[in-house]
Residue frames as a rotation matrix with the C-alpha (Angstrom) as fourth column:
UNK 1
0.540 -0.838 0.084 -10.34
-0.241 -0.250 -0.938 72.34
0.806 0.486 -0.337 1.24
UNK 2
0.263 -0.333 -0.905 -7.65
0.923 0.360 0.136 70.82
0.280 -0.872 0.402 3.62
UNK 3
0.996 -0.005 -0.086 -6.06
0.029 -0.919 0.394 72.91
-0.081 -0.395 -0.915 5.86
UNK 4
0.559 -0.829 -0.029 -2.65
-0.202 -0.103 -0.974 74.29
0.804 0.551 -0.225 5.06
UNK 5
0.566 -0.299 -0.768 0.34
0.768 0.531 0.359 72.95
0.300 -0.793 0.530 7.30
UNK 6
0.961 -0.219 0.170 2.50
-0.255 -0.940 0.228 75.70
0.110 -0.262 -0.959 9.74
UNK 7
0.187 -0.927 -0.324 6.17
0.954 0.250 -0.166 75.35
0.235 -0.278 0.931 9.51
UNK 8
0.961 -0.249 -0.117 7.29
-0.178 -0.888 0.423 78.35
-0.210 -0.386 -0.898 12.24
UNK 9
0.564 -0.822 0.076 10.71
0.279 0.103 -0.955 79.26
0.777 0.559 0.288 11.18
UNK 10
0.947 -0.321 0.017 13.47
0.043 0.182 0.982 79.40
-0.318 -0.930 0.186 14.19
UNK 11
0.735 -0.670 -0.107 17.12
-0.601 -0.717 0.353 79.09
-0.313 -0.195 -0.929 14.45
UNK 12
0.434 0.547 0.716 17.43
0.101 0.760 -0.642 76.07
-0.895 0.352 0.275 12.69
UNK 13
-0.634 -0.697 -0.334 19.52
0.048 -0.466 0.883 75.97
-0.771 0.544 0.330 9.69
UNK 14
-0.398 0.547 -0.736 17.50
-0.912 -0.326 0.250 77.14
-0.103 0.771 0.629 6.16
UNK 15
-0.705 -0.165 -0.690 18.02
-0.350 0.927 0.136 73.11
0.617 0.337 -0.711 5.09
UNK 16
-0.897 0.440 0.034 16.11
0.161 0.398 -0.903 72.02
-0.411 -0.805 -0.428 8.15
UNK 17
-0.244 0.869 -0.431 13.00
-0.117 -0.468 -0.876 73.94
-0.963 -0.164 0.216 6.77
UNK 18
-0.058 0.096 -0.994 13.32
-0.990 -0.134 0.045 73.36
-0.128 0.986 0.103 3.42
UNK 19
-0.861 -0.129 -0.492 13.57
-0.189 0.979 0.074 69.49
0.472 0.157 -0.867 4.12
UNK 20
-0.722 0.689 0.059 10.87
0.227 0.316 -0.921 69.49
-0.654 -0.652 -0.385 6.85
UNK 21
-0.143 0.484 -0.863 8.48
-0.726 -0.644 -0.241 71.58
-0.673 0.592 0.444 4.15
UNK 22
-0.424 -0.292 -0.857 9.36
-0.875 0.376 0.305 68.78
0.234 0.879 -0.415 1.36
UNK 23
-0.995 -0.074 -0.064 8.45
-0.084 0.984 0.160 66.13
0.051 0.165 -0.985 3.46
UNK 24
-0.686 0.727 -0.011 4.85
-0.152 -0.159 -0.975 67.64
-0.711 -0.668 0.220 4.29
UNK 25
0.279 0.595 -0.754 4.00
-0.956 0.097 -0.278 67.49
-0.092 0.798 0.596 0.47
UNK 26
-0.839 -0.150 -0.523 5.42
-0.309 0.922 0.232 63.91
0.447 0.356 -0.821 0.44
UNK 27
-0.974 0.113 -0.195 3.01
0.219 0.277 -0.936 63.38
-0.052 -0.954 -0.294 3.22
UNK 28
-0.432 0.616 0.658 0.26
0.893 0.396 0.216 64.58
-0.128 0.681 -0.721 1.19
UNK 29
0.134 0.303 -0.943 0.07
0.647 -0.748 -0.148 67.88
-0.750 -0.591 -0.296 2.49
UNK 30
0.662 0.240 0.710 -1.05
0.735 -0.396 -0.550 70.33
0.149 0.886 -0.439 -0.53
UNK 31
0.540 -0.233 0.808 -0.28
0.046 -0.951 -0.305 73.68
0.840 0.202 -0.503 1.20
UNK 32
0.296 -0.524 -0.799 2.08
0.941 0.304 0.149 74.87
0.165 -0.795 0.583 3.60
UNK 33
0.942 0.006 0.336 2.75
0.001 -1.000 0.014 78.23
0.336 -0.013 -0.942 5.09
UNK 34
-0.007 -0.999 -0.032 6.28
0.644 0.020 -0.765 79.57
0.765 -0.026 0.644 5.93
UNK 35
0.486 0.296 0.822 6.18
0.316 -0.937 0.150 81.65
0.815 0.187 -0.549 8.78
UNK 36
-0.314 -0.790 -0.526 8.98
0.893 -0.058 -0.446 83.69
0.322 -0.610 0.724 10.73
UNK 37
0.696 0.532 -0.482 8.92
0.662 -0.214 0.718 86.08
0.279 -0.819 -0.501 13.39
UNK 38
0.769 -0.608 -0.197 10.72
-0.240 -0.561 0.792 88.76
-0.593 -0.562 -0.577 14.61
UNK 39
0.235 -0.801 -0.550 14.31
-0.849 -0.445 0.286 88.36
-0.474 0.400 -0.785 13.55
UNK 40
-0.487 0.101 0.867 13.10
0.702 0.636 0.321 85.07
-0.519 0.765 -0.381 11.41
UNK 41
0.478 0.750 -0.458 11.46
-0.372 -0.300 -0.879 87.38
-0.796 0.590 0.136 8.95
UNK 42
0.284 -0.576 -0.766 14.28
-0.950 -0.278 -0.143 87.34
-0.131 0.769 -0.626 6.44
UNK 43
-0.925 -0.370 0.083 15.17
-0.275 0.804 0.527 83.90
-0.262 0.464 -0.846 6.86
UNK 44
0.002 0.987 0.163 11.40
-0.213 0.159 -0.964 82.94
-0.977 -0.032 0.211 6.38
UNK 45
0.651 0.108 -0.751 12.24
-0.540 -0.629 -0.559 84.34
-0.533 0.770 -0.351 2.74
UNK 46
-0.426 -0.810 -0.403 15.81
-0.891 0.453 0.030 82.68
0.158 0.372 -0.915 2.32
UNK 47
-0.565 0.344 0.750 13.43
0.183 0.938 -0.293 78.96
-0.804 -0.029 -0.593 3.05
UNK 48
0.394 0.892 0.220 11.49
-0.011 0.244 -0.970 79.65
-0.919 0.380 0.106 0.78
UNK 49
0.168 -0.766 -0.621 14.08
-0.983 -0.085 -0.162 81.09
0.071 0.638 -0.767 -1.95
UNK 50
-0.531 -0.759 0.378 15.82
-0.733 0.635 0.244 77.92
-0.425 -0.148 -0.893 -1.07
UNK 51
-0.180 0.707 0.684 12.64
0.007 0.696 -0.718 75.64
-0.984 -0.124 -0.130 -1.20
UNK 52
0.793 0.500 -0.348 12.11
-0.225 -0.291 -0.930 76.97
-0.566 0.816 -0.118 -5.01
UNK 53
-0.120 -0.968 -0.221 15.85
-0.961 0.057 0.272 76.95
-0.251 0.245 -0.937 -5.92
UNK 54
-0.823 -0.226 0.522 15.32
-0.382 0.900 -0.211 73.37
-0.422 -0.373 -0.826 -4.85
UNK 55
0.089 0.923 0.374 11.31
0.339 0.325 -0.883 72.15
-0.937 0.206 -0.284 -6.45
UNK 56
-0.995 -0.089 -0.032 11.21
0.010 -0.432 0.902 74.60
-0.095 0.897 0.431 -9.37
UNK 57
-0.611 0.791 0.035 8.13
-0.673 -0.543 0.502 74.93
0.416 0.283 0.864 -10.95
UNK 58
-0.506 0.462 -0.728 6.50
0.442 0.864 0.241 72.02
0.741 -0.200 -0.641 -8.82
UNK 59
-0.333 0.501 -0.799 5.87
0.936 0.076 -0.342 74.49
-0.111 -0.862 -0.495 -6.33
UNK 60
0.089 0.231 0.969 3.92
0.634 -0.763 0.124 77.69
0.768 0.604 -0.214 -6.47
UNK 61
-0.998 0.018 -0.061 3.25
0.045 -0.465 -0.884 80.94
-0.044 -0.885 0.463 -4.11
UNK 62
-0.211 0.972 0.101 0.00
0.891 0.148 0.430 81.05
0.403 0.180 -0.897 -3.23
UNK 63
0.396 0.050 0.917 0.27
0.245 -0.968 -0.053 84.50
0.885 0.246 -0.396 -1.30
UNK 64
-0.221 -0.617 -0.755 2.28
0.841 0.271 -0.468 85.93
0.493 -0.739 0.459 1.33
UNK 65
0.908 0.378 0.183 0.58
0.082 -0.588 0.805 88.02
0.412 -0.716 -0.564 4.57
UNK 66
-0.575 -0.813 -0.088 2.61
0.571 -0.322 -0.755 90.57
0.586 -0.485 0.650 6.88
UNK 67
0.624 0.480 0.616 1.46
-0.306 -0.576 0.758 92.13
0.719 -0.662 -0.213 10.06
UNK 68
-0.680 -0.579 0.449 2.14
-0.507 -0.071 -0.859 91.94
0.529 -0.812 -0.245 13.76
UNK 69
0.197 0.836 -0.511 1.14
0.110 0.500 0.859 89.79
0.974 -0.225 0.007 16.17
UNK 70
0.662 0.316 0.680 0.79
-0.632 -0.252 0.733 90.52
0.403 -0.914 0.033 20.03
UNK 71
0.365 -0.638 -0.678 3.55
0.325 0.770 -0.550 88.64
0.872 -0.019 0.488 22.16
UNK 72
-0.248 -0.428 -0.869 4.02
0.968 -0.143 -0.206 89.06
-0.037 -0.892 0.450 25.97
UNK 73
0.482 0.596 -0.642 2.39
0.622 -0.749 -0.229 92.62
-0.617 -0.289 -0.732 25.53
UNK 74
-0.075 -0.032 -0.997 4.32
-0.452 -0.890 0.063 94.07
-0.889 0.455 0.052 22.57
UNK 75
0.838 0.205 -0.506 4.10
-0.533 0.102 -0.840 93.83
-0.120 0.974 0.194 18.84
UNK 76
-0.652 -0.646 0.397 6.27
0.100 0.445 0.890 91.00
-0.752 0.620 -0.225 16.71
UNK 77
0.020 0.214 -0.977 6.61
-0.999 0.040 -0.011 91.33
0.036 0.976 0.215 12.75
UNK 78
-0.408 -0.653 0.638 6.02
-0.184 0.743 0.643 88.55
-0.894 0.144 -0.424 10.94
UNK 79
0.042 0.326 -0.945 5.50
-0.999 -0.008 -0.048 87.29
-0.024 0.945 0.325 7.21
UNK 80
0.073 0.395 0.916 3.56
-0.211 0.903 -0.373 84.24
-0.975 -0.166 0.149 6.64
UNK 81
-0.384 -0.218 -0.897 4.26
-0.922 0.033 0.386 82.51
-0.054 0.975 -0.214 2.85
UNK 82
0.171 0.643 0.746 1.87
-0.164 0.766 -0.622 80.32
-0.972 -0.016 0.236 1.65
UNK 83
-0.706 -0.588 -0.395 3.22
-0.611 0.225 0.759 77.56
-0.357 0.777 -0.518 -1.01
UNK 84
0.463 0.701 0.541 1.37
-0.463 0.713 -0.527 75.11
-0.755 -0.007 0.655 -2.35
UNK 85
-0.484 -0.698 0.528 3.02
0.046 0.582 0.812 71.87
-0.874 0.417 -0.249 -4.35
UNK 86
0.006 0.355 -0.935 1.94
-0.992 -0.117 -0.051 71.59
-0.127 0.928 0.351 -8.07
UNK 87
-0.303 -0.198 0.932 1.20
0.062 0.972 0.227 67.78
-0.951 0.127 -0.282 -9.12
């Protein structure tokens, strides 16, 4: 199975991520994770919202992981959202 691409979500407008995402499945890339950090959680969500808004039923969720990850010695949230294109 390939391995899924990381698109790390940032400050960046939504669009940015929702185009960069689109072009990885042009690119052949099956799956792709969404994943934001700290005070990207919520937009993490609004790319993906967007990303569906935009595809429709071409794309699916495949499942979507929360936890914390270590960072300079304290805890960051974050919520990883794994899509995958439909063909």
């Amino acid at each position: 199975m390939e391995e899924a691409r990381l698109v790390n979500i940032g400050a960046k407008p939504v669009e940015d991520y929702v185009f960069e995402t689109i072009l990885m499945f042009q690119e052949g890339s099956s799956t792709v994770v969404l994943k934001g950090s700290g005070g990207f959680v919520s937009k993490a969500v609004d790319v993906y919202n967007a990303l569906v808004s935009r595809l429709g039923d071409s794309v699916e969720l495949v499942k979507v992981d929360i936890g914390s990850d270590r960072f300079k010695g304290r805890f960051k949230s974050f919520i990883a959202i794994t899509v995958r294109k439909k063909y």
